[in-house]
Every structure is written in structure tokens, then in C-alpha cells.
N, CA, C and O atoms as CSV, one atom per row, in Angstrom:
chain,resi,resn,atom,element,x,y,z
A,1,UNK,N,N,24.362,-32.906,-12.654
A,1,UNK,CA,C,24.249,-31.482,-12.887
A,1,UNK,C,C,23.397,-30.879,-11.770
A,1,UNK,O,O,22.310,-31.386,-11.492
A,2,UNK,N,N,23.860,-29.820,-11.131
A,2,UNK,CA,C,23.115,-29.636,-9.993
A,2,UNK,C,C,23.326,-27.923,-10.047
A,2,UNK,O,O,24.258,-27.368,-10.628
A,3,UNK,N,N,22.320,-27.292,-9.361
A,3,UNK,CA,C,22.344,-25.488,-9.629
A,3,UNK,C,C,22.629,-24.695,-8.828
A,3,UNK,O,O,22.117,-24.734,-7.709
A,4,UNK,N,N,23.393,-23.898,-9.128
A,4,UNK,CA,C,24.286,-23.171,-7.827
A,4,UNK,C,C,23.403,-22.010,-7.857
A,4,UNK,O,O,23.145,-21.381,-8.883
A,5,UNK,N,N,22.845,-21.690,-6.425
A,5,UNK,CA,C,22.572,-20.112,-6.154
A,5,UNK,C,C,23.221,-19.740,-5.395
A,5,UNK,O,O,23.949,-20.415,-4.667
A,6,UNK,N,N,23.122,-18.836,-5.405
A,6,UNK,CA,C,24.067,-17.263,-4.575
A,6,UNK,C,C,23.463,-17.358,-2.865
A,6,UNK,O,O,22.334,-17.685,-2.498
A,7,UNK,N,N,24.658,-16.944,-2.018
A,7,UNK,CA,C,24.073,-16.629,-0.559
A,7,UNK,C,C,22.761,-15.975,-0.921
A,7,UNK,O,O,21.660,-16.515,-0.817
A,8,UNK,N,N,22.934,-15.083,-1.239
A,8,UNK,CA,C,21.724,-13.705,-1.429
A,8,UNK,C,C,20.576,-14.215,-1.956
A,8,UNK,O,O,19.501,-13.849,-1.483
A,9,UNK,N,N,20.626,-15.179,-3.061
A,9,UNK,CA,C,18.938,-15.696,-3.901
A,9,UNK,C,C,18.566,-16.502,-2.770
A,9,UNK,O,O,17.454,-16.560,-2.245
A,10,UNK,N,N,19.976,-17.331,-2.339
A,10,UNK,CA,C,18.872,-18.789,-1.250
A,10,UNK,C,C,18.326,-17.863,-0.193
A,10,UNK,O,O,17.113,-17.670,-0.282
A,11,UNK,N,N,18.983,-17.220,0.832
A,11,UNK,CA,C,18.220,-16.021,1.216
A,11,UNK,C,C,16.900,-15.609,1.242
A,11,UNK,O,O,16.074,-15.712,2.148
A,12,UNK,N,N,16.786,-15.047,-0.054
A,12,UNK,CA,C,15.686,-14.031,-0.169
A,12,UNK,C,C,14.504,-15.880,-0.362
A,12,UNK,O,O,13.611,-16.219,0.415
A,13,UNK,N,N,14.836,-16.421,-1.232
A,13,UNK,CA,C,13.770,-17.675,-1.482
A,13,UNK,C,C,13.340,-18.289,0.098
A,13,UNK,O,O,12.197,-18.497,0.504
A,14,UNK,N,N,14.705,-18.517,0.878
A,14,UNK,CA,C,13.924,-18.642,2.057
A,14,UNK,C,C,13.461,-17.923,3.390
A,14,UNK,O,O,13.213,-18.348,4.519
A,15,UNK,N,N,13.442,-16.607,2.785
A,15,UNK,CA,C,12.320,-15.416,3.572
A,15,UNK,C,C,11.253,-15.552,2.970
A,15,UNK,O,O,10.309,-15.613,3.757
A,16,UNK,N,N,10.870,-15.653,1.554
A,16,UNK,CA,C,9.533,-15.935,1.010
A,16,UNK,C,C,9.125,-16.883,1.488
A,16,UNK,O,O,8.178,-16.557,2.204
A,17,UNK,N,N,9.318,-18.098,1.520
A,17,UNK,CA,C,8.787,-19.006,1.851
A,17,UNK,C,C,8.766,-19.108,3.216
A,17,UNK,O,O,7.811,-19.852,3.438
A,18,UNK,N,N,9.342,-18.744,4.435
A,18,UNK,CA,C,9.800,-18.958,6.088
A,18,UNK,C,C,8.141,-18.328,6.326
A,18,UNK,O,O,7.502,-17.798,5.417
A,19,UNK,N,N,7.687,-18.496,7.577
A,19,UNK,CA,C,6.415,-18.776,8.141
A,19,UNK,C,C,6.652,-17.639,8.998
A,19,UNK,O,O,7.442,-17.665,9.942
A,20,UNK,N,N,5.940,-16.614,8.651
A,20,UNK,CA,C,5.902,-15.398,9.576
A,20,UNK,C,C,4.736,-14.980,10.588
A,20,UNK,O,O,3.571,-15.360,10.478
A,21,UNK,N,N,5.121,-14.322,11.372
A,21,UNK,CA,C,3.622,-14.113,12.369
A,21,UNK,C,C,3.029,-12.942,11.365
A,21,UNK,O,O,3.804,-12.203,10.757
A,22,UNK,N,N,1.709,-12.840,11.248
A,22,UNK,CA,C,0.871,-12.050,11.262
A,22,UNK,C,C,0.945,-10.553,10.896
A,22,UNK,O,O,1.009,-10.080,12.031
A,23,UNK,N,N,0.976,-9.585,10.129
A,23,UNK,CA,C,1.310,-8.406,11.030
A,23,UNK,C,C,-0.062,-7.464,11.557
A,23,UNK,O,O,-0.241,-6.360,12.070
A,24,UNK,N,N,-0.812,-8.509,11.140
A,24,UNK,CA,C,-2.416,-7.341,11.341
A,24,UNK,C,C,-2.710,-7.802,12.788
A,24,UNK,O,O,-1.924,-8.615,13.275
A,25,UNK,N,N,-3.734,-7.379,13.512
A,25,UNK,CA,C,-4.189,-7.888,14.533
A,25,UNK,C,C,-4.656,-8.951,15.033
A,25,UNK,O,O,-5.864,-9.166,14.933
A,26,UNK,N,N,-4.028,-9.627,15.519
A,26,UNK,CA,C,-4.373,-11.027,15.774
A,26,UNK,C,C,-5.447,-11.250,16.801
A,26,UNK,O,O,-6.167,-12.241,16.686
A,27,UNK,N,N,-5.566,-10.651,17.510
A,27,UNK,CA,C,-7.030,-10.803,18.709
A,27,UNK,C,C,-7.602,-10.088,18.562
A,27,UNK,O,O,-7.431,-8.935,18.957
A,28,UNK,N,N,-9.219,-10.839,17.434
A,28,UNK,CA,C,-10.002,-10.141,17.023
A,28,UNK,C,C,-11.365,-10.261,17.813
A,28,UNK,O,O,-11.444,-11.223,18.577
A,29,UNK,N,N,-12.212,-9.595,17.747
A,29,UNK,CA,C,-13.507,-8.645,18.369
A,29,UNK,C,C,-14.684,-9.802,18.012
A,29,UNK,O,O,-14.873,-9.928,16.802
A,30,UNK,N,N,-15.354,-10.509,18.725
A,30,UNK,CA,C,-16.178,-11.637,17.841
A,30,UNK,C,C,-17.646,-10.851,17.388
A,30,UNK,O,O,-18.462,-11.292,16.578
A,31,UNK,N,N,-17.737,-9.560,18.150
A,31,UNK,CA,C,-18.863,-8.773,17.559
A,31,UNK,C,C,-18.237,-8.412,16.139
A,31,UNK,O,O,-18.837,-8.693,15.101
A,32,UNK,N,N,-17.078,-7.813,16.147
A,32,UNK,CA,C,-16.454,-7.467,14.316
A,32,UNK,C,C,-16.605,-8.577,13.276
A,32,UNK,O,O,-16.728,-8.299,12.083
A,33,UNK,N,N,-16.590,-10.312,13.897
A,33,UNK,CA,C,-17.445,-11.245,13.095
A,33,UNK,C,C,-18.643,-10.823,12.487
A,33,UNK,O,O,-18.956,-10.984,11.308
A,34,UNK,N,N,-19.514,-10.081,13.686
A,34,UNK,CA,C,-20.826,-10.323,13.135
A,34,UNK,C,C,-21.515,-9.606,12.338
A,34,UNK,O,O,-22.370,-10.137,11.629
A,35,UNK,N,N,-21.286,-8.309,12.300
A,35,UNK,CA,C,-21.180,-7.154,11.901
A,35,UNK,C,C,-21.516,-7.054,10.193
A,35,UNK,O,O,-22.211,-6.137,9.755
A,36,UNK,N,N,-20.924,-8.126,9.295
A,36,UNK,CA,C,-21.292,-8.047,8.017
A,36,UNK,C,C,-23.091,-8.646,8.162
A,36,UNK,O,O,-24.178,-8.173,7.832
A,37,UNK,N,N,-22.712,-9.693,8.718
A,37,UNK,CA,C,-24.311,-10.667,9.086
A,37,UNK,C,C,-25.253,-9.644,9.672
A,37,UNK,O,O,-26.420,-9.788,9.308
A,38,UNK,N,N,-25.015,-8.660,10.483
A,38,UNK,CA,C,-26.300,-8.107,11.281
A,38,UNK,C,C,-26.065,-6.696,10.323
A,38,UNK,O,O,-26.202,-5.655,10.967
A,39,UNK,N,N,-25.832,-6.580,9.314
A,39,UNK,CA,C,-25.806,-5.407,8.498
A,39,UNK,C,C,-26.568,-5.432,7.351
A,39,UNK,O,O,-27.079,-4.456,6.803
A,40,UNK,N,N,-26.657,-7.242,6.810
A,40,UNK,CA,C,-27.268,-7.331,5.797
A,40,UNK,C,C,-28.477,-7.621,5.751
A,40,UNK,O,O,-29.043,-8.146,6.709
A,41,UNK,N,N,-29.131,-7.304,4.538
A,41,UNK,CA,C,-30.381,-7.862,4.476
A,41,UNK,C,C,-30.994,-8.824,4.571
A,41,UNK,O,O,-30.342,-9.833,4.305
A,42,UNK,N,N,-32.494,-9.060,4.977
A,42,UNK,CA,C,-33.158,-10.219,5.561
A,42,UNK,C,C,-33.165,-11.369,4.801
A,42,UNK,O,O,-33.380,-12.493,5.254
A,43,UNK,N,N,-32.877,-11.038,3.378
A,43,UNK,CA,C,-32.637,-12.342,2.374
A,43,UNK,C,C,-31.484,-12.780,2.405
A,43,UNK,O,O,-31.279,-13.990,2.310
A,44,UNK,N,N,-30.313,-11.728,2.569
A,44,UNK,CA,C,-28.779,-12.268,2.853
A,44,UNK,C,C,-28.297,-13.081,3.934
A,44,UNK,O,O,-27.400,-13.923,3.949
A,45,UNK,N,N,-29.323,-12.529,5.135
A,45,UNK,CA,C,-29.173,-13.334,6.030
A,45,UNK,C,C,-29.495,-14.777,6.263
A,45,UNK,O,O,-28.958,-15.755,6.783
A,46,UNK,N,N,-30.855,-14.411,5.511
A,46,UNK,CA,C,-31.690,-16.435,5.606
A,46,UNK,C,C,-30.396,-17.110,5.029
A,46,UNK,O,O,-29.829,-17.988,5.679
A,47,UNK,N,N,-29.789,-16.575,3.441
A,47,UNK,CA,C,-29.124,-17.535,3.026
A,47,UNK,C,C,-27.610,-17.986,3.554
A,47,UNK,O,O,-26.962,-18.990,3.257
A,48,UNK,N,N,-27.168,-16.507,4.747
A,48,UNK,CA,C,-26.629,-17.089,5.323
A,48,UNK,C,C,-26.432,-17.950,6.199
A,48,UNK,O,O,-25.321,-18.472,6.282
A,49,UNK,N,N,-27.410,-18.282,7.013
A,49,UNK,CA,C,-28.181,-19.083,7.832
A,49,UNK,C,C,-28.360,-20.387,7.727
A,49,UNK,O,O,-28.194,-21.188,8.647
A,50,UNK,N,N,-28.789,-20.711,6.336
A,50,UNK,CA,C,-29.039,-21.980,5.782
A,50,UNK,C,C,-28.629,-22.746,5.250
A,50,UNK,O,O,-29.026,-23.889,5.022
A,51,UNK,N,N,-27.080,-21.794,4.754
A,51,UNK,CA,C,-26.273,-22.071,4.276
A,51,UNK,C,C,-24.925,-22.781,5.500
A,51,UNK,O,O,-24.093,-23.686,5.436
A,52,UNK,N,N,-25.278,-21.913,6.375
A,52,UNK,CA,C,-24.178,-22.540,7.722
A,52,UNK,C,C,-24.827,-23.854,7.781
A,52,UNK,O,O,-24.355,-24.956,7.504
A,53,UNK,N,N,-26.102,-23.505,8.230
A,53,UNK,CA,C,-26.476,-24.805,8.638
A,53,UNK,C,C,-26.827,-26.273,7.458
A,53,UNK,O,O,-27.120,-27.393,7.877
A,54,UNK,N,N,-26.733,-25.992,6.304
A,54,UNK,CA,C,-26.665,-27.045,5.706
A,54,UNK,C,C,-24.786,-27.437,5.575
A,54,UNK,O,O,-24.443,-28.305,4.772
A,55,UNK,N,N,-23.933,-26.853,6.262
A,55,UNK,CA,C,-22.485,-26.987,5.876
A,55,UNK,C,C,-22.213,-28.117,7.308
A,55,UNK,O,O,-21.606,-29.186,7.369
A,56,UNK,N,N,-23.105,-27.168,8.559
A,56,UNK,CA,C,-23.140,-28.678,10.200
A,56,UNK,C,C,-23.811,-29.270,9.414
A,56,UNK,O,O,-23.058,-30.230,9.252
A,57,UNK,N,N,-24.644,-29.468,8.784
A,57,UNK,CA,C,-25.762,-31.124,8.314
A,57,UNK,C,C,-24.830,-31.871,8.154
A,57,UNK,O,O,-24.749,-32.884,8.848
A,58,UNK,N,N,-23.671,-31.506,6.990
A,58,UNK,CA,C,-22.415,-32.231,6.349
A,58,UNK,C,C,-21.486,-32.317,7.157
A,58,UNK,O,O,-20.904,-33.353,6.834
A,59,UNK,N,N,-20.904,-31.817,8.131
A,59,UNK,CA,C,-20.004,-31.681,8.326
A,59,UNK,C,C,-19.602,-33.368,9.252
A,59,UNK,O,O,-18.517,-33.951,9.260
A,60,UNK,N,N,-20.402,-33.625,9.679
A,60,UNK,CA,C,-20.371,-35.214,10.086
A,60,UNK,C,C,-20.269,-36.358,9.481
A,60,UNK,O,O,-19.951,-37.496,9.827
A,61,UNK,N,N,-20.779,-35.574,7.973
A,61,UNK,CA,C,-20.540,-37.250,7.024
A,61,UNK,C,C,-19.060,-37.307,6.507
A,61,UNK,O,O,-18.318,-36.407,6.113
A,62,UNK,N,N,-18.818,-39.037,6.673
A,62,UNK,CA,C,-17.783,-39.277,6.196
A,62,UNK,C,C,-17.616,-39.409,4.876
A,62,UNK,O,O,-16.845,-40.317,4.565
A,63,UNK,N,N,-18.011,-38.896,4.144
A,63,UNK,CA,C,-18.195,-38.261,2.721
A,63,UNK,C,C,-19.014,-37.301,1.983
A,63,UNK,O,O,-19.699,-37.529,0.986
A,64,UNK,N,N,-18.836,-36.078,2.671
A,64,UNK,CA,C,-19.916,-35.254,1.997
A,64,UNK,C,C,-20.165,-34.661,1.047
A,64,UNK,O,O,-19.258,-33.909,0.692
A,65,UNK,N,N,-21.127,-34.666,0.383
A,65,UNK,CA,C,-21.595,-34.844,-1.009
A,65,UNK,C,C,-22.633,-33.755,-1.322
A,65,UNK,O,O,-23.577,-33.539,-0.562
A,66,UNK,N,N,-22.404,-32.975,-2.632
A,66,UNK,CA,C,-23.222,-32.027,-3.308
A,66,UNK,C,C,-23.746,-30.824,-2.435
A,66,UNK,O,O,-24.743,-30.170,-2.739
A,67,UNK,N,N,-23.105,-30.639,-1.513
A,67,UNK,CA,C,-23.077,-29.483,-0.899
A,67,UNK,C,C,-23.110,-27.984,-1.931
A,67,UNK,O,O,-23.847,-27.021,-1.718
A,68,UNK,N,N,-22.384,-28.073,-2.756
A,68,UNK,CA,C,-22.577,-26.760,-3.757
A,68,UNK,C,C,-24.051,-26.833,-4.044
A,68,UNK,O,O,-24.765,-25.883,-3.723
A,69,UNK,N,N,-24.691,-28.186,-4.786
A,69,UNK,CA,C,-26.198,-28.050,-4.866
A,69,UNK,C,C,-27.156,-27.502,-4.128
A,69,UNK,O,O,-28.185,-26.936,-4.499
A,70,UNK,N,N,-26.537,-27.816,-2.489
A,70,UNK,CA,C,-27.600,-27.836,-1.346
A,70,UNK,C,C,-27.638,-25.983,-1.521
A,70,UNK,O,O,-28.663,-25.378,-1.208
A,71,UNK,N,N,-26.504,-25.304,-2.005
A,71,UNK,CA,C,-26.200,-23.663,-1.659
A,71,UNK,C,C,-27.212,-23.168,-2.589
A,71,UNK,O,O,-28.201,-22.534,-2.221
A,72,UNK,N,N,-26.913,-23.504,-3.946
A,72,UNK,CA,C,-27.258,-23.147,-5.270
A,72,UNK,C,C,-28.848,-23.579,-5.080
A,72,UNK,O,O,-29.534,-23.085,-5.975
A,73,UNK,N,N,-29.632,-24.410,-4.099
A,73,UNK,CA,C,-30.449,-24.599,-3.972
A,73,UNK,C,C,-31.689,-23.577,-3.210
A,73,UNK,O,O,-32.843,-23.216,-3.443
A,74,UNK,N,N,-30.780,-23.412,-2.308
A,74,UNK,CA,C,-30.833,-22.502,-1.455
A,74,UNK,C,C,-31.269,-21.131,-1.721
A,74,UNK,O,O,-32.247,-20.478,-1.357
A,75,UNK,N,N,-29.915,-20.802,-2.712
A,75,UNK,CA,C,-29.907,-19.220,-2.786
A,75,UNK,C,C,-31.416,-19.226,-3.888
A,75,UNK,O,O,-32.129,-18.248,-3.659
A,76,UNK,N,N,-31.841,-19.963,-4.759
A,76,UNK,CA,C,-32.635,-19.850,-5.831
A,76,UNK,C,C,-34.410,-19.810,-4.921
A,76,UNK,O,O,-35.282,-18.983,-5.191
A,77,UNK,N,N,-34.534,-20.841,-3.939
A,77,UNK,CA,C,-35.488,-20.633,-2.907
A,77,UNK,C,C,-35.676,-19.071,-2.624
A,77,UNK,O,O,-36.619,-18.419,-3.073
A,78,UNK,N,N,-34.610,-18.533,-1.784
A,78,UNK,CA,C,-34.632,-17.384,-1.278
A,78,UNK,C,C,-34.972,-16.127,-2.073
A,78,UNK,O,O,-35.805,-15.258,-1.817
A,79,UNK,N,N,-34.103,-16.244,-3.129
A,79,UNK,CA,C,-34.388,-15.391,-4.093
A,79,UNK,C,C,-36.005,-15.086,-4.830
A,79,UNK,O,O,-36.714,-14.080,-4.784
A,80,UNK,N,N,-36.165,-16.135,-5.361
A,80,UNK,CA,C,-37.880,-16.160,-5.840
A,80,UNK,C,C,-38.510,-15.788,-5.577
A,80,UNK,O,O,-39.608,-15.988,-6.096
């Protein structure tokens, strides 16, 4: 038993699924990166900060582990 679709459904199923370029701007501004970071506040920032950098600490181990803790650790420091 096998299921017949129509020219038109296989079609449209494989435009949904087919791999399209982009349509927003693709060559973006690396100052427009920064822009949320140098906007926010001095506590938003530490935890962004510490938070990058505890993500390079990990990013070398070949199994890295409790990283959500290290954040959740983090943000509760900062906050206090």
C-alpha cells in the first residue's frame, strides 16, 4: 500500500522543505553585534561576559558538563 500525491502537494512539500537563501541581509555590521552588549547595563554586561567566558572554559572539553550551573551560578553572584 503506498500513497499517491498530486503534482501540486509533492510540489508545494518540496518548496517547504528545499533550502533557500536568506531574504534578510546577509552581510552584517559587526558593530550591529555589539550594540545590545554596549547598551546594557553594567550587571548585564558582567553576566554577559562571564557567561561567554565560562562557555571558552568548556568549549575544549571533550565532555562538557553543567554548564547551565556554571550560568545559573553566575547570574545569582551578580545579582546579589
Amino acid at each position: 500500500m503506498s500513497l499517491q500525491y498530486s503534482e501540486s502537494l509533492s510540489r508545494t512539500i518540496s518548496n517547504v522543505f528545499a533550502e533557500n537563501k536568506s531574504s534578510y541581509q546577509t552581510e552584517s555590521d559587526s558593530n550591529n553585534l555589539q550594540d545590545p552588549l554596549a547598551d546594557a547595563s553594567p550587571e548585564v554586561q558582567e553576566i554577559i561576559e562571564r557567561v561567554l567566558q565560562a562557555e571558552r572554559d568548556k568549549l575544549y572539553m571533550k565532555i562538557p558538563r553543567n554548564i547551565n550551573d556554571d550560568i545559573l551560578k553566575i547570574i545569582k553572584e551578580v545579582v546579589q
